[in-house]
C-alpha positions in Angstrom: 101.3 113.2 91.4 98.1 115.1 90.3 97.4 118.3 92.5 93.7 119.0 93.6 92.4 122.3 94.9 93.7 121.7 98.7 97.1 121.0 97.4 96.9 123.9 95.3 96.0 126.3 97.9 98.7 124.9 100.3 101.5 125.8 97.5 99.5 129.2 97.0 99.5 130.2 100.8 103.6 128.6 100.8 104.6 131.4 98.3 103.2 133.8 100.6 104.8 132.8 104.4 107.2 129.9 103.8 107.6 131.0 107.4 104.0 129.3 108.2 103.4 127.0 111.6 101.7 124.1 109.8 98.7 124.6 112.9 98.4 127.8 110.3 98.5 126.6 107.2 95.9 123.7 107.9 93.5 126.3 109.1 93.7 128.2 106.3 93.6 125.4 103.8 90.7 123.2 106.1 92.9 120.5 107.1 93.8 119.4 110.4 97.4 119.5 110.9 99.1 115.9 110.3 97.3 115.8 106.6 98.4 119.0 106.0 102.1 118.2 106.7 101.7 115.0 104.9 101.0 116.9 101.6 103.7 119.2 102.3 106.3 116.7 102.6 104.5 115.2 99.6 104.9 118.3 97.4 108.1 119.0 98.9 109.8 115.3 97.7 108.1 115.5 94.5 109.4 118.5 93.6 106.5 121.0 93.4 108.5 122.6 96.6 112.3 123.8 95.4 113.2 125.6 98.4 112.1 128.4 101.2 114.3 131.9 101.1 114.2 134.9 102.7 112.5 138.3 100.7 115.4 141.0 101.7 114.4 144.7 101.5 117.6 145.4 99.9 117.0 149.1 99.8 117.8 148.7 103.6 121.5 147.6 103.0 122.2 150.7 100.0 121.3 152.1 97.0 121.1 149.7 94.0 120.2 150.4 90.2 117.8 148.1 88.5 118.1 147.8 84.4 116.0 145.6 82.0 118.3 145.0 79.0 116.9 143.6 75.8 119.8 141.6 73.8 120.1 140.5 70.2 122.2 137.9 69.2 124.6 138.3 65.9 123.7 134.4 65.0 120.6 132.1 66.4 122.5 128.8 66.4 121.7 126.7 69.5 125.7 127.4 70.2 125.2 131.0 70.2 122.4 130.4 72.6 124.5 128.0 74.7 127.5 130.3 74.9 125.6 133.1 75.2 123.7 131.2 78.6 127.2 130.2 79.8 128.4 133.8 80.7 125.5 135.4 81.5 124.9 132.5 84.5 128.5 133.6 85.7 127.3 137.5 85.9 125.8 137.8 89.8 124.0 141.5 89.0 122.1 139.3 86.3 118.8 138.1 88.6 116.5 137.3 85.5 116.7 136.4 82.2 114.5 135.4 79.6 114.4 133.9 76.2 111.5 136.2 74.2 109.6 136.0 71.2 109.7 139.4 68.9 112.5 142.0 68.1 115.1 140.7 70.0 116.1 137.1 71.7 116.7 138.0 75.5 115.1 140.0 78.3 117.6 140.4 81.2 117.4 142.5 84.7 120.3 143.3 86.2 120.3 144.8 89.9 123.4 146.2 90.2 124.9 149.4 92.9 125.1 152.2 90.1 125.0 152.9 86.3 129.0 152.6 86.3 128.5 148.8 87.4 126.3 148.3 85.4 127.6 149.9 82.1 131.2 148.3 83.3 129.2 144.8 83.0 128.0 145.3 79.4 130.8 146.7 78.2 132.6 143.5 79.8 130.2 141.4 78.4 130.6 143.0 74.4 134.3 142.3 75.1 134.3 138.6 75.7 132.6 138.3 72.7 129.5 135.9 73.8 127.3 137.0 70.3 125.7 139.9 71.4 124.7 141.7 68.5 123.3 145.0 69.7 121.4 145.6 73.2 118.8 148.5 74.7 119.0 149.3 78.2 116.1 150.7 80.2 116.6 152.3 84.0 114.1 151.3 86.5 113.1 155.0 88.2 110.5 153.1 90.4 108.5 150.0 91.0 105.0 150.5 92.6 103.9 146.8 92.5 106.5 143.8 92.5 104.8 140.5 93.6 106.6 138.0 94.8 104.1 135.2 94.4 102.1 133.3 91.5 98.4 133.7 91.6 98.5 130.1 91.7 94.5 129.6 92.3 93.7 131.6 89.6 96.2 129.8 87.3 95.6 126.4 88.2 91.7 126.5 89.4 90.8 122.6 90.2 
C-alpha cells in the first residue's frame, strides 16, 4: 500500500486522539466521513495501525523513578545479543530499549517505584549472568517535554 498525504495526516492526527469520532477526523483531514473510515480500516488491516492505548498520568497512582542505563556487552556475538534480549523482555520496569551505535551497545529506560528497585534489578540482572560487561546509570530529576507522538508530516511529507 503506498501512503499519500491524506493517509498520512490521518495516522498523524491518530497518534494524537486514538479517541477521535471519525465525523472529526474527516474534518480535519478534508474527507467526508465513509472515505475516511475506509482508509482507516485500510491502514488498520495493513498494518500501519498496531493498536490504540490509553496515555496514564502515572504520577497520579505514586511516585516512580525513571533511569536511562547504558549497557556494554562482555562479547558482541549475535548469541550474546539474543540472550542478552531474552531477559531484558522478561524485566517489566524495562519500557525501552535500544540497540546504539558508539561507546556502548544498549540504551535502556527503566521506570521503576524507587532507586532500591531499581538498583535490586541490576544487580539481579549482573547475577544471572546475561553478558553484561559494565553499565552507567543516569536518574531522571525531571522531564519538561516528553512527546508521545511522531511528527509524522514532517517525516514523511508526500
Amino acid at each position: 500500500m503506498k501512503l499519500d498525504r491524506i493517509d498520512v495526516k490521518i495516522l498523524s492526527e491518530l497518534q494524537k486522539n486514538g479517541r477521535i469520532t471519525n465525523v472529526e477526523l474527516a474534518e480535519l483531514v478534508n474527507l467526508s466521513a465513509s472515505p475516511c473510515l475506509m482508509r482507516v480500516k485500510k491502514l488498520q488491516a495493513e498494518g500501519y495501525i498496531e493498536g490504540y492505548s490509553a496515555k496514564i498520568n502515572v504520577g497520579k497512582l505514586g511516585q516512580t523513578l525513571t533511569v536511562f542505563t547504558e549497557i556494554t556487552l562482555k562479547n558482541h556475538r549475535h548469541i550474546d545479543f539474543a540472550r542478552f534480549l531474552a531477559a531484558i523482555e522478561k524485566v517489566d520496569s524495562v519500557v525501552e530499549c535500544h540497540l546504539v551505535s558508539g561507546g556502548y551497545d544498549y540504551l535502556l529506560k527503566f521506570v521503576t517505584g524507587g532507586i532500591v528497585e531499581y538498583q535490586t534489578i541490576m544487580e539481579r540482572l549482573i547475577d544471572i549472568d546475561i553478558g553484561i560487561d559494565r553499565y552507567n546509570s543516569f536518574v531522571v530529576l525531571k522531564s519538561p517535554i516528553v512527546k508521545a507522538h511522531m511528527p509524522l508530516t514532517s517525516l514523511f511529507p508526500v
